[in-house]
N, C-alpha and C positions, 0 to 999 in steps of 0.2 A: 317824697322819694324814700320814705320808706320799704319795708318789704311789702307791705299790703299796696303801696303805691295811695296812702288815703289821701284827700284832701279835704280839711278840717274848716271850718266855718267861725268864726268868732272863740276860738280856743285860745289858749296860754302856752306857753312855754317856760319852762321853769329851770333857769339856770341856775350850779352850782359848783366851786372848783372848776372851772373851764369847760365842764361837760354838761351836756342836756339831761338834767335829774329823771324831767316828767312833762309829760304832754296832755294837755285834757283841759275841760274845764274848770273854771272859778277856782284855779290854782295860787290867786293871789291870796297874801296873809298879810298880816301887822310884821311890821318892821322888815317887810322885802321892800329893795330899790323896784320900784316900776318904772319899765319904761315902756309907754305907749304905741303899740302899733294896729290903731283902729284905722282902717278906710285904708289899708295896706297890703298888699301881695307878701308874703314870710316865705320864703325858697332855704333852703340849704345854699351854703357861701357855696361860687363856684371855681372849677378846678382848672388850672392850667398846664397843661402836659408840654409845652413846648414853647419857649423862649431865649431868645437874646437880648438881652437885657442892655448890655452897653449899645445897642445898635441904638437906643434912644438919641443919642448925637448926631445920629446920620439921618435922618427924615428926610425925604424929597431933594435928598442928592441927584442936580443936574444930571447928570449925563449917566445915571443909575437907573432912572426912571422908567427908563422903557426897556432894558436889557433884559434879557433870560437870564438864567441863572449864573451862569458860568459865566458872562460878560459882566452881567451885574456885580459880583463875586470881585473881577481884577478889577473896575471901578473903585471899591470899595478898599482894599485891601490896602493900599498906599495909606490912605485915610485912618485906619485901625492902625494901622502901624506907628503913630503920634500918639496913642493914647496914653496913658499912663495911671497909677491909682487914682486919681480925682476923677479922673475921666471914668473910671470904673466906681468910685462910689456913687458921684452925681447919677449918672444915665441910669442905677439901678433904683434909686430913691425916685427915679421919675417915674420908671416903668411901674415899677410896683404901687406908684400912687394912682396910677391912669389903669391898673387894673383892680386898686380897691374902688375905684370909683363906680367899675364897672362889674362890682357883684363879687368879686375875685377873694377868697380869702385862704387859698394853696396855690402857689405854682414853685415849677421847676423852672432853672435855668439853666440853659447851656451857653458856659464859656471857654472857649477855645485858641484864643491869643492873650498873651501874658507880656505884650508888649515894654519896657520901661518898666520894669520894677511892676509890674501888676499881678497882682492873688487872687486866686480866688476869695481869700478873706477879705478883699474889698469889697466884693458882692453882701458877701454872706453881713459884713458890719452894717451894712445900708440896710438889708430885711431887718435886722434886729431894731433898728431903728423905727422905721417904718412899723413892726408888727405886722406884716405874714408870713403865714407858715410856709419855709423855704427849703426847695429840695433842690440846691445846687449841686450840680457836674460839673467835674473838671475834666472839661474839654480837651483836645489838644491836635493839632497840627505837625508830622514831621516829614514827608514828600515835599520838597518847594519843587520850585519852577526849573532847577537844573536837572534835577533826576525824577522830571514828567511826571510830577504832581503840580496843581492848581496853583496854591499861593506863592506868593515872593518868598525865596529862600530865609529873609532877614525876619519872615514871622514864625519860621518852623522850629520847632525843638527837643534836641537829642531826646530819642527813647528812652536812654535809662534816667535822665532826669523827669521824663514826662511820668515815669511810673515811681519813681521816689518820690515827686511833688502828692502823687494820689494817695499814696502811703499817708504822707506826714496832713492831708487834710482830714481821710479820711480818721485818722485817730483823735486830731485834734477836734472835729466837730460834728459828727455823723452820730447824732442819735437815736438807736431802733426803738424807741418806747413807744407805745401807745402814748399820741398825743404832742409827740416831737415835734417842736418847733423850728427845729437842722437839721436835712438828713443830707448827706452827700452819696451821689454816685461817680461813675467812670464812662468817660463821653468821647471818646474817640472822636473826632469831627467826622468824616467822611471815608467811603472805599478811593474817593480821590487826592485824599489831604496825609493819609497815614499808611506805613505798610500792612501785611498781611500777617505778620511776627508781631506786630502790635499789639492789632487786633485780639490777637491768640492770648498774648501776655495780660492783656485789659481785660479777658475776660476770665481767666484764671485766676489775678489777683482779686478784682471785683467777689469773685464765689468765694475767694479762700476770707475775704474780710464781709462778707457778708452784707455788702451792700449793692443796687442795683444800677445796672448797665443800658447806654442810651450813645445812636446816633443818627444821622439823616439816611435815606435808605429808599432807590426806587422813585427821584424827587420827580423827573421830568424823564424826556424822551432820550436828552445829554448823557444823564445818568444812565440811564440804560443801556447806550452805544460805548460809554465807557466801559462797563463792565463787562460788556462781551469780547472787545478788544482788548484790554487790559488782563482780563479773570478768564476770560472763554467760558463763561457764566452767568445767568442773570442773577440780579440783587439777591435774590430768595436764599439759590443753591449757595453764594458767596457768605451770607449769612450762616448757613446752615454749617459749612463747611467749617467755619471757625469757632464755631461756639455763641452766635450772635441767636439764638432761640429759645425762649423758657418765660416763666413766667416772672423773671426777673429782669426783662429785657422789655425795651420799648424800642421803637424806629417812630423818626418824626418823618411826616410827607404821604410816603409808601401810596404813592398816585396810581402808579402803572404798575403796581404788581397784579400778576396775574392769576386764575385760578389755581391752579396749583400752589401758587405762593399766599394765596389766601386760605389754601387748606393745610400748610404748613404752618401758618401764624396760627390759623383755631387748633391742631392738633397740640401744638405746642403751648399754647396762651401764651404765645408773645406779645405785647399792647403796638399799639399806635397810635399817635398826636397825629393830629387831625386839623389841617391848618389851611381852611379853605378861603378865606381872604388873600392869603399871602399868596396860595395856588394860581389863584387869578390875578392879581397882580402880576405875578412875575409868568404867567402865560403857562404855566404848569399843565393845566387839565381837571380834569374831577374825581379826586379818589373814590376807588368804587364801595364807598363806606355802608351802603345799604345792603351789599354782596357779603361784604364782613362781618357785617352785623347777625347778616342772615346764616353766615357759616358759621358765627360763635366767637369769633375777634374780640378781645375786647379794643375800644376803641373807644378814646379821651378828644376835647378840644387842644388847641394849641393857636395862641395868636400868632407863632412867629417871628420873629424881631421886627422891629420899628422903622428895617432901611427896606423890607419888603411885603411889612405890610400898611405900615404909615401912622397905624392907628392897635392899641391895644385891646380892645375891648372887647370884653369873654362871650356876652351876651347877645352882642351881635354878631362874634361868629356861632352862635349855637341857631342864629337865623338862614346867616347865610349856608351853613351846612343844611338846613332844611332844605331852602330852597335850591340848591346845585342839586340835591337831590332827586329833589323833584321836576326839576330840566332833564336830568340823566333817564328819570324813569319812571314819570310821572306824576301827577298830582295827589296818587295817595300811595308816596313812596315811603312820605315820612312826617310825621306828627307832629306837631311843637311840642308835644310831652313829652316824646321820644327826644327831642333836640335837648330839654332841658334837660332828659335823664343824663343823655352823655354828656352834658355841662357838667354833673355831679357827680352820679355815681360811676360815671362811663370814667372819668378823672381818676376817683379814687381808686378806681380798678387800677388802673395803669402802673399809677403809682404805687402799690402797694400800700394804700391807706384804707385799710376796714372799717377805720376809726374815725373816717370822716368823708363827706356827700349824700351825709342824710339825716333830716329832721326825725330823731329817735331816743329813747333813751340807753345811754351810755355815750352815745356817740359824743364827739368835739362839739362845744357852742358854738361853731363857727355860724354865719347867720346872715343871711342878705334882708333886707327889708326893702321892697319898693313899694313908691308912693299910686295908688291906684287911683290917686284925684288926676294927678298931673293929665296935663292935655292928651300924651299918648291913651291913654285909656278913656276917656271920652268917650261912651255910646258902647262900650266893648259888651259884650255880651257875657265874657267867658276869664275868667284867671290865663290862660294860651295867651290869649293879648300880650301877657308880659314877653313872649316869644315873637309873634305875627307884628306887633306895634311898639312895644316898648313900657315903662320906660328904660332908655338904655344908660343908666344911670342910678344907683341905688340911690335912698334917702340918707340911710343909717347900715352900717356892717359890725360886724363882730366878729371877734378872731380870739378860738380861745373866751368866749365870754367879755372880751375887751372890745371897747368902742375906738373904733378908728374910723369910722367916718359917720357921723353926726349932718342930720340935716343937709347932706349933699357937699359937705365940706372933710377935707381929710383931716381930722383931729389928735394923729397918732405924733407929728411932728409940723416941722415948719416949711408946710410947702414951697409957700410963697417965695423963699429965701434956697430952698432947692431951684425953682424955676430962674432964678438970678442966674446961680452958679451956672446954669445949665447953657443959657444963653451966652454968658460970657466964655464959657466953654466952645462953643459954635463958635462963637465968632472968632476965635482964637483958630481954630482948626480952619477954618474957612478963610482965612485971611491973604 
């Protein structure tokens, strides 16, 4: 994923200081650490544009399982509402272990209920632990349910606290450097969850502190009837109107936006997470991501959180984006190269990281390793296999030149003893 796009045959990689020194051959010396990756697929780590990360608690919530969004949504919300910091360290130690597993060595999160005492610096202490590179948002909710927004009044939280909390993260942990391992943005939840003076305020302060701006936008058909009644507007204009367009701006979902509003995002290089498991899931539809692509969007993966889409894993949605695409508009709509590209570099665009989604020099050591023995590849013909078959599980990652998952095991902490917490957790909540 280079700029040449090469693909290298029995080469090296020559890491140093957290970044890729040199790429080539017989780059190995006397007294470098080696570590072996013959009979192996080597990708650039990949990138996550969109998650919830506490949602890890809620997996295959009964009476959530089949709802649309909005149903799904007040299901859940009772539920979030119990959480508390543990419940926000645990579930992000798990998600972000279920997505190093799965190739993952950046993602964002979006958190939006601060339930009982909860921080964003609960998230953020769980990635540091863990080791990946974390670009957490702080979320937020202040519409409830009495003045005809979405959640329960008991989750939402005054404006002028929601933008003084943003203030005091963003100083305390948001750093722009090439190579930053925290950056924070400003995450408004929704055009259903927060007002229109919010919105305004979040994106002002966002530009005046220099850091970047993200919410859901355009999710299903709901969302769209919402806005017209509510805004007398679709997503796009509502966006546009407020300050929600640039290249400092992401929207996760954006299913149903329409040509005009895909020629607004390319004019503008606003990004998009790209969250097509969780679409299906919750009965969403198919973002017209091959449209976007084709207008100049740029446009990242995004698992989505774990109560809508079950399961995190980067790799297999960079499949199943292939494939809905190729439902929508045929079978040579879309490439597994192209899939893996928006794994990586389509990621880093989004984000704002130049600095990482491609095996180069200068770039971040970040580093997926998959195993090419393993049974998925059996008989494959082509490196694309890692896309069309698998496997859907690295061997070994690196983040930053740091090994955090070895041999298919997470070696950055103690998972085993996260998965305790996490269950006793469940069964607490579920009780």
């Amino acid at each position: 994923m280079d700029d040449a796009r090469r693909e290298l045959d029995g080469a090296d990689i020559r890491v140093s200081n957290g970044t890729i020194a040199e790429i080539g051959q017989g780059l190995a010396g006397d007294g470098m650490a080696i570590h072996d990756v013959r009979r192996c697929i080597v990708t650039p780590g990949l990138i996550n544009t969109h998650h919830h990360l506490y949602q890890t608690l809620t997996r295959a919530v009964p009476k959530a399982q089949d709802a649309l969004l909005f149903g799904w949504l007040q299901q859940l919300y009772p539920i979030w509402a119990r959480f508390g910091p543990e419940e926000m360290f645990v579930s992000t130690q798990i998600g972000l272990a279920e997505l190093a597993l799965s190739g993952c060595t950046l993602t964002s999160d979006h958190l939006y209920i601060f339930p009982n005492g909860s921080r964003l610096d609960d998230t953020i202490a769980a990635a540091t632990e863990v080791g990946l590179r974390f670009h957490a948002t702080r979320g937020a909710m202040s519409i409830g349910e009495s003045e005809g927004g979405l959640p329960p009044d008991d989750l939402v939280e005054a404006e002028e606290d929601i933008l003084n909390d943003c203030i005091r993260v963003i100083d305390q942990f948001h750093d722009p450097r090439p190579g930053a391992m925290v950056r924070v943005g400003v995450a408004p939840c929704s055009p259903f969850s927060v007002s229109r003076d919010l919105m305004r305020e979040a994106a002002v302060l966002a530009r005046d502190k220099g850091v970047m701006m993200h919410t859901h936008l355009a999710e299903n058909d709901e969302d769209i009837s919402y806005s017209l009644e509510r805004f007398g507007c679709r997503p796009g204009q509502y966006a546009e109107d407020l300050g929600w367009v640039g290249d400092d701006v992401w929207h996760a979902h954006c299913v149903k936006l329409d040509g005009q509003e895909i020629d607004l995002f390319a004019r503008s290089r606003t990004g998009v997470a790209h969250c097509p498991c969780s679409n299906c899931r919750l009965g969403s539809g198919i973002a017209p991501v091959r449209q976007m692509r084709d207008a100049g969007v740029r446009v990242g993966l995004g698992v989505d959180g774990s109560a809508s889409n079950d399961v995190g894993n980067l790799v297999a949605e960079a499949r199943q984006t292939m494939l809905l695409q190729r439902v929508q508009n045929g079978a040579d709509a879309m490439a597994a190269r192209e899939a893996l590209e928006i794994a990586t570099r389509g990621g880093a665009a989004v984000l704002g990281r130049d600095d990482c989604g491609q095996l180069a020099p200068g770039k971040r050591a970040d580093i997926a390793v998959w195993d090419a023995a393993a049974i998925e590849n059996a008989g494959s013909w082509d490196p694309a296999a890692l896309v069309l078959a698998g496997p859907t599980k690295v061997r070994d990652l690196f983040v930053e030149g740091r090994l955090i998952v070895a041999d298919g095991a997470v070696v950055s902490f103690d998972l085993p003893r996260a998965i305790a917490a996490q269950n006793r957790l469940v069964g607490r909540l579920s009780a």
